[in-house]
C-alpha positions as CSV (number, residue, x, y, z in Angstrom):
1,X,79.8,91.6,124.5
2,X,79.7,91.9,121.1
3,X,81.6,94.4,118.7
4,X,80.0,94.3,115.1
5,X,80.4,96.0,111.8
6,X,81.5,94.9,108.2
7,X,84.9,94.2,107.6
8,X,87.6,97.1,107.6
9,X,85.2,99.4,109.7
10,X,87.5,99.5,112.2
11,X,86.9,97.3,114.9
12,X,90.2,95.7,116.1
13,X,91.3,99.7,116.0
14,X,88.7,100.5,118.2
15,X,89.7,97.6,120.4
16,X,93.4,98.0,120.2
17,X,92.6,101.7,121.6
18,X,90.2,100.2,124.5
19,X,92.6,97.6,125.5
20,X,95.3,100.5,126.3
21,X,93.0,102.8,128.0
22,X,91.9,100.0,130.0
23,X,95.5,98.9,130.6
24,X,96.6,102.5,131.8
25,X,94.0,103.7,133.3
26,X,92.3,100.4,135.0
27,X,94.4,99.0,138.0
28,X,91.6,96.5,138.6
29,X,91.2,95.4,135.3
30,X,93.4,92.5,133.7
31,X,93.3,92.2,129.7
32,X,93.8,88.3,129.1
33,X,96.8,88.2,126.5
34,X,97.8,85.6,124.4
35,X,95.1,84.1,123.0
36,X,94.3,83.2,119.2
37,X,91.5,80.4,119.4
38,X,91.4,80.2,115.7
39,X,95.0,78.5,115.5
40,X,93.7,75.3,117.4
41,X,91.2,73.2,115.4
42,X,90.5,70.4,118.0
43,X,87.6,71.3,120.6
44,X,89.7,69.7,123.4
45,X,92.9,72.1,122.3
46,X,90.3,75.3,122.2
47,X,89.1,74.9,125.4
48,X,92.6,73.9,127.3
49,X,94.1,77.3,125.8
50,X,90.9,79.4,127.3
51,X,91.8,77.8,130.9
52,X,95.2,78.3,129.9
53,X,95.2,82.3,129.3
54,X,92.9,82.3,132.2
55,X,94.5,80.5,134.6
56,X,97.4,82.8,133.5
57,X,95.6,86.2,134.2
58,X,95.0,84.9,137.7
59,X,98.7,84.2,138.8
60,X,97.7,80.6,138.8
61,X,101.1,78.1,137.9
62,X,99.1,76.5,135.1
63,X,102.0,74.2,135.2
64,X,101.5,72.3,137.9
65,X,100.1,68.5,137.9
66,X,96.8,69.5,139.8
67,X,95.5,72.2,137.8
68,X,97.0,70.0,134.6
69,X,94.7,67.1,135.6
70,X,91.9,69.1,136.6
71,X,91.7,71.1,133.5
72,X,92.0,67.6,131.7
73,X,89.1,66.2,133.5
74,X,87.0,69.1,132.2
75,X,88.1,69.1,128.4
76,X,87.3,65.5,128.3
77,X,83.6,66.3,128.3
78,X,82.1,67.5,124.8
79,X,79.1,69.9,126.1
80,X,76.4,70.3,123.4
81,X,74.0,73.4,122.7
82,X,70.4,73.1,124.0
83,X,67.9,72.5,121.0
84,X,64.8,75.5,121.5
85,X,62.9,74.3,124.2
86,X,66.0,73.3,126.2
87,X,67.3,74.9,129.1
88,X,70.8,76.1,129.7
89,X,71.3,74.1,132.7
90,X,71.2,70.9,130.6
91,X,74.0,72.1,128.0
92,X,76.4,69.5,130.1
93,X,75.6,65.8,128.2
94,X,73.9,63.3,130.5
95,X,77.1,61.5,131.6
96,X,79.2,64.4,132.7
97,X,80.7,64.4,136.3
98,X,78.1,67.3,137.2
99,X,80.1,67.4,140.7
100,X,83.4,67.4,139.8
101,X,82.5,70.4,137.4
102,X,80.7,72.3,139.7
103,X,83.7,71.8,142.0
104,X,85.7,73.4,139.2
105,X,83.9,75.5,138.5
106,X,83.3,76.9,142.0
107,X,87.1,76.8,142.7
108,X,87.4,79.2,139.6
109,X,84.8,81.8,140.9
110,X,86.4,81.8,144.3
111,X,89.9,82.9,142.4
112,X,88.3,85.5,139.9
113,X,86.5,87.2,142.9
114,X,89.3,87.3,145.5
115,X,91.7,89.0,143.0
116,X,89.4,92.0,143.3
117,X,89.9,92.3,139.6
118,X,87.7,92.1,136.2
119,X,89.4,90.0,133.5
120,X,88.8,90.7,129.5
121,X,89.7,88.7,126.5
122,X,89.3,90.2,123.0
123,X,88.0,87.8,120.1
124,X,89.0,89.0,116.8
125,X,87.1,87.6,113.7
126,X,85.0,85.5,115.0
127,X,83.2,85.0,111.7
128,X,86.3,84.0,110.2
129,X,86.3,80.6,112.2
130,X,84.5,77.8,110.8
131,X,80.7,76.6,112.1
132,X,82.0,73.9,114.9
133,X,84.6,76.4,116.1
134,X,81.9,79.1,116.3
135,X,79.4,76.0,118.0
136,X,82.1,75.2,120.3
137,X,83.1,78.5,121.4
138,X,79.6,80.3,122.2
139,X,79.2,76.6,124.2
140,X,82.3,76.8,126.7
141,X,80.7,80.7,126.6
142,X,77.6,79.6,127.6
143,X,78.6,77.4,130.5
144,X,82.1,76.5,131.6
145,X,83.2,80.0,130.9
146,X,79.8,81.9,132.1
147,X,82.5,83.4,135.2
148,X,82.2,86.6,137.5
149,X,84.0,89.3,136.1
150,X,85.1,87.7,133.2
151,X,84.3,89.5,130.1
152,X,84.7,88.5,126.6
153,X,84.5,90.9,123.9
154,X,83.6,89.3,120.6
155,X,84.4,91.0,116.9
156,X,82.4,90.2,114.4
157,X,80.4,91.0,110.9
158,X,76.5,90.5,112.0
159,X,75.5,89.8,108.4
160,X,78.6,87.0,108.0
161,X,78.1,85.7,111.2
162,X,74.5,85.2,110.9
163,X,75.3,83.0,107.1
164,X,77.4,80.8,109.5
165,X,74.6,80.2,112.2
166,X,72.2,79.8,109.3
167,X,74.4,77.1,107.5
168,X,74.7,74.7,111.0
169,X,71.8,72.7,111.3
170,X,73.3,72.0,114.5
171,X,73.4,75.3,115.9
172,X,70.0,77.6,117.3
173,X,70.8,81.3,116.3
174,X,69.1,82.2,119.5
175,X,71.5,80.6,121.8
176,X,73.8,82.8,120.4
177,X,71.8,85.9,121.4
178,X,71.8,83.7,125.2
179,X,75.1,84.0,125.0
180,X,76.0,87.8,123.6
181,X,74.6,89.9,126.4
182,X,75.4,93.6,124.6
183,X,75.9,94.1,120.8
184,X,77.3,97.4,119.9
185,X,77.2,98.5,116.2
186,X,80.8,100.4,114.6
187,X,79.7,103.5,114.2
188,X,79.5,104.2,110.6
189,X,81.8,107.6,109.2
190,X,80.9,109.2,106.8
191,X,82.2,108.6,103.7
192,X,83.9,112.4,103.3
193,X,85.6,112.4,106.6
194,X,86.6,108.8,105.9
195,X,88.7,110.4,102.4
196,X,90.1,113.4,103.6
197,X,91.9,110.5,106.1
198,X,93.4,108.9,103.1
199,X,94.1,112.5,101.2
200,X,96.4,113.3,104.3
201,X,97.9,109.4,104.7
202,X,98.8,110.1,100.6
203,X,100.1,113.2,101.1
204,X,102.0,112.6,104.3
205,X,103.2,109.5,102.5
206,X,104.5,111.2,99.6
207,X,106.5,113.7,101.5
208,X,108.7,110.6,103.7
209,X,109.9,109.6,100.1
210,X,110.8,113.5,99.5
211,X,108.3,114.2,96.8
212,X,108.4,117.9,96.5
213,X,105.3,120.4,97.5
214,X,104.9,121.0,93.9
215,X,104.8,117.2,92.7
216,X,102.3,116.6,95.4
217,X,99.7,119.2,94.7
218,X,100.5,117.9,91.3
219,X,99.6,114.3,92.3
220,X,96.1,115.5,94.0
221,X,93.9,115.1,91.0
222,X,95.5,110.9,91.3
223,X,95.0,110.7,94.6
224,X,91.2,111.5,94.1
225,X,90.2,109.1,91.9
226,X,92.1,106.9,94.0
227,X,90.3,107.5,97.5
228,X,86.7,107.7,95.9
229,X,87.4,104.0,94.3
230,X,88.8,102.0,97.9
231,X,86.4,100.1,99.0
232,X,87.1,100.1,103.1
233,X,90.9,101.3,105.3
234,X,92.3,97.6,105.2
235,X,92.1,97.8,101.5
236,X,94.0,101.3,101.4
237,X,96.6,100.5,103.9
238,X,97.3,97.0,101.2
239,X,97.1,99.4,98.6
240,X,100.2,102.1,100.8
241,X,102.0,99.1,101.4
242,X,102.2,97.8,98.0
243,X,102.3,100.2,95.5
244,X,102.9,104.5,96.8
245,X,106.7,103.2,96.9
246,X,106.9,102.8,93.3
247,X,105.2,105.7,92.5
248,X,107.1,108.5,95.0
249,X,110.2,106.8,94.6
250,X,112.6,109.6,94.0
251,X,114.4,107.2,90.9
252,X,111.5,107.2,88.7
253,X,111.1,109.5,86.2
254,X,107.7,108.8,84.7
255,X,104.6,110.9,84.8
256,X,104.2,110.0,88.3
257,X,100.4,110.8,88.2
258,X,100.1,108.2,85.3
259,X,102.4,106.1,87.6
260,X,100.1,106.0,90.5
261,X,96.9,105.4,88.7
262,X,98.0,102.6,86.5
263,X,99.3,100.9,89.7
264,X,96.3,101.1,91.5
265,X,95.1,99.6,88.5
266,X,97.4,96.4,88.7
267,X,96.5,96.3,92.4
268,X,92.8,96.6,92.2
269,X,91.8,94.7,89.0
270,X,95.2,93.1,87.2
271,X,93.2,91.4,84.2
272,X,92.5,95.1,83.2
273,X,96.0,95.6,83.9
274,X,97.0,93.0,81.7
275,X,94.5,94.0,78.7
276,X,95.9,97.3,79.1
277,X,99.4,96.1,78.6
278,X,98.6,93.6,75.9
279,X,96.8,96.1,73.1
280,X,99.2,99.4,73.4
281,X,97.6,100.4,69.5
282,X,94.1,100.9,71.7
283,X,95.5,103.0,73.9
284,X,99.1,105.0,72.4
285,X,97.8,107.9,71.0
286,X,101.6,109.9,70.6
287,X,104.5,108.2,68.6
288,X,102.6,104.7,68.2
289,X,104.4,101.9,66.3
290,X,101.3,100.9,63.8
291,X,101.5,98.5,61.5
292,X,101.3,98.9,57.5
293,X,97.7,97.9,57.0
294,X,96.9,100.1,60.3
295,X,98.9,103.3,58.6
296,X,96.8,102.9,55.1
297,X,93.3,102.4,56.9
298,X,92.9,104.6,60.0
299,X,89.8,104.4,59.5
300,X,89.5,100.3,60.3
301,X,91.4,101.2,63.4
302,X,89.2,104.4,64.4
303,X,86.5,101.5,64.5
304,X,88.2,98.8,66.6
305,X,89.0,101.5,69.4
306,X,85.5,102.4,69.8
307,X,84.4,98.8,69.4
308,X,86.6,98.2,71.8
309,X,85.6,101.0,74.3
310,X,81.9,100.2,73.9
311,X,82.3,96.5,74.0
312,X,84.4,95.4,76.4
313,X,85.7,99.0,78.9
314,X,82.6,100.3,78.7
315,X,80.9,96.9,79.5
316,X,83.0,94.9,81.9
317,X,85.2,98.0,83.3
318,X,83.0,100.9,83.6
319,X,83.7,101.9,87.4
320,X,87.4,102.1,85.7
321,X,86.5,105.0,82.6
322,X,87.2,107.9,85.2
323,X,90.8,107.2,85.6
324,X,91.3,105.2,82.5
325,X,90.6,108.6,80.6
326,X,92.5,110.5,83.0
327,X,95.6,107.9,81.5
328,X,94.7,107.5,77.4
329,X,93.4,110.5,75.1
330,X,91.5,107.4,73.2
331,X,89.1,106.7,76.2
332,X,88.7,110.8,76.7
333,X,87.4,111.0,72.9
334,X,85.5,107.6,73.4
335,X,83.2,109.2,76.1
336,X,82.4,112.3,74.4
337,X,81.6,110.1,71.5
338,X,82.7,108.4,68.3
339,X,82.9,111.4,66.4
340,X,85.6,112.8,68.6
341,X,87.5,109.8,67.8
342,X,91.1,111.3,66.4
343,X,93.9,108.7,65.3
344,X,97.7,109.2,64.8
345,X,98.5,112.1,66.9
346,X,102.1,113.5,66.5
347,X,101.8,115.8,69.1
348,X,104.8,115.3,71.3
349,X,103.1,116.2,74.4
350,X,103.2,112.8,76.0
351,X,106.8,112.2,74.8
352,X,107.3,115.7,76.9
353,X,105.8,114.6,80.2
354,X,106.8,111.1,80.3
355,X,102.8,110.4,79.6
356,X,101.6,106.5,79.3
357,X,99.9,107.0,76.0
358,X,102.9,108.0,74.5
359,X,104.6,105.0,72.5
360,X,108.4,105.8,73.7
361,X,107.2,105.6,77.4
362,X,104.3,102.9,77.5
363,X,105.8,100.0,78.2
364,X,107.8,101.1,81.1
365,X,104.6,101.1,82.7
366,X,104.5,97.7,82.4
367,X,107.9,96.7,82.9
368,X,108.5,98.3,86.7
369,X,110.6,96.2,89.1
370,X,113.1,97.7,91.2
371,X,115.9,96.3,89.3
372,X,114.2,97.3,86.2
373,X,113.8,101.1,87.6
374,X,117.5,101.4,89.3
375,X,119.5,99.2,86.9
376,X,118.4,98.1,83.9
377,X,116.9,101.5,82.4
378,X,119.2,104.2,83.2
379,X,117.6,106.8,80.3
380,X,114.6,106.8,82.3
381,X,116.0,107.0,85.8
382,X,117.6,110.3,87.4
């Protein structure tokens, strides 16, 4: 079987929640554990640990000299895949002990069908593997493996996995189809249900670290821009694990709105991070440390923002200009338009609510570590 959709659409979920239905409700069905055929690169290492999770599921002392030998005597054979016109029954090569493998084989059957049980193994990202781990596994698939009441579920991007098959010249895409029996498709959620899921994981989130009811209604506007702008769930439980703890830490007194956006910023695209960090005249509007020749000829500078804006945000960061004027009064009056351009505001707003456009809090933005936070800044810590 075959469990397809793009990657982060769920599909080791949906299989994690199978496997324990099947292993609670199933007496007579047997998940093989233990398995990860991606960690062996040798053909010969791939195919022993498939006998070996097998031979496992059935009670069978894989130990033993016997089955060691036997299972020997099999991996020493390199099958290959039938060109088209080929049939399956000549995937063994030519010099293969057909007997001996048939005697296998038929020893193997006899075990999986007196157990009364069915046996499945899970394949996670198969189109992660490389072509001639792919080529090898759809062949032991195809033939040593082709058991009764074995089933193997393989996990997989369609589009990805067909580049791979494309790429080997020594591969024929249709085998694979031979070999895949059933394809289901990840059903695709829709993209409102799929936000509202992270709206609650932010807000549940925010509420283990103590943020109050008030500071998390505050923080919805954030957490919008934030959900429309992840890409799939893998990516948003990255960006839970790597950045929410800096913004609901309960030490922090920053804007924590401005907090939260600025490090989604740094986790999604750094270099904008970075630019951000590097050219605080472009973007302090409150309290800004300007030079001489910036204090006479406002003007000059008026001109390098917008130039700025237009040339390079606008340009090279566009999908960004939502939360980047949410952050920066300068980008706000850049979208309505150069004419709305004002420099030098002394409005002490920012300065009021810890903003990041305000010149006494900017860099701290920048400078967050959680020795920086706890230790080093104590004026800016409760």
């Amino acid at each position: 079987m075959g469990l397809t959709g793009p990657w982060g659409s769920g599909k080791t979920t949906i299989t994690n929640i199978v496997r324990k239905q099947l292993e609670a409700q199933n007496s007579d069905i047997k998940i093989i554990k233990g398995l990860n055929p991606w960690i062996s690169g040798s053909e010969a290492v791939l195919l022993n640990s498939f006998y070996d999770a097998l031979l496992n599921a059935l009670g069978i002392n894989y130990s033993s000299r016997k089955i060691r030998k036997q299972v020997q005597e099999v991996s020493r054979y390199v099958i290959e895949i039938p060109t088209v016109g080929k049939s399956l029954s000549k995937v063994l090569e030519k010099d293969i002990n057909q007997e001996n493998i048939e005697k296998w084989q038929a020893n193997l059957k006899n075990l999986i069908l007196s157990s009364d049980k069915k046996y499945v193994l899970f394949i996670d990202d198969l189109d992660r593997a490389t072509s001639v781990q792919i080529r090898f596994l759809f062949k032991m698939l195809g033939s040593l493996f082709n058991l009764p009441n074995v089933i193997f579920v393989l996990l997989y991007d369609r589009s990805r996995l067909e580049k791979i098959l494309q790429d080997d010249n020594k591969l024929n895409t249709s085998f694979a189809e031979k070999v895949i029996n059933l394809e289901l498709q990840v059903p695709k959620v829709s993209e409102n249900s799929v936000q509202k899921i992270y709206r609650s994981c932010l807000i549940n989130l925010a509420r283990r670290y103590n943020v109050s009811d008030k500071e998390v209604n505050n923080l919805d506007s954030a957490f919008q821009l934030i959900i429309k702008s992840i890409d799939n769930p893998r990516e948003f439980i990255r960006f839970l694990n790597s950045i929410c703890y800096i913004a609901f830490s309960p030490d922090i007194n920053l804007n924590r709105n401005d907090l939260l956006l600025i490090e989604y910023i740094s986790f999604k695209q750094p270099d904008l991070f970075q630019l951000i960090k590097e050219n605080p005249k472009l973007f302090v509007s409150e309290n800004s440390e300007l030079d001489i020749s910036d204090v006479f000829n406002l003007g000059k500078l008026k001109i390098e923002i917008y130039g700025f804006y237009s040339k390079v945000l606008k340009n090279k960061y566009s999908r960004w200009l939502t939360i980047l004027e949410v952050l920066f009064p300068y980008i706000e009056q850049c979208q309505m338009g150069k004419e709305h351009l004002q420099i030098n505001n002394n409005s002490n707003e920012g300065r009021k609510n810890n903003r990041i456009y305000d010149g006494h809090n900017f860099d701290l933005y920048f400078s967050l570590s959680e020795d920086y936070i706890l230790g080093k800044n104590k004026g800016y810590c409760r």
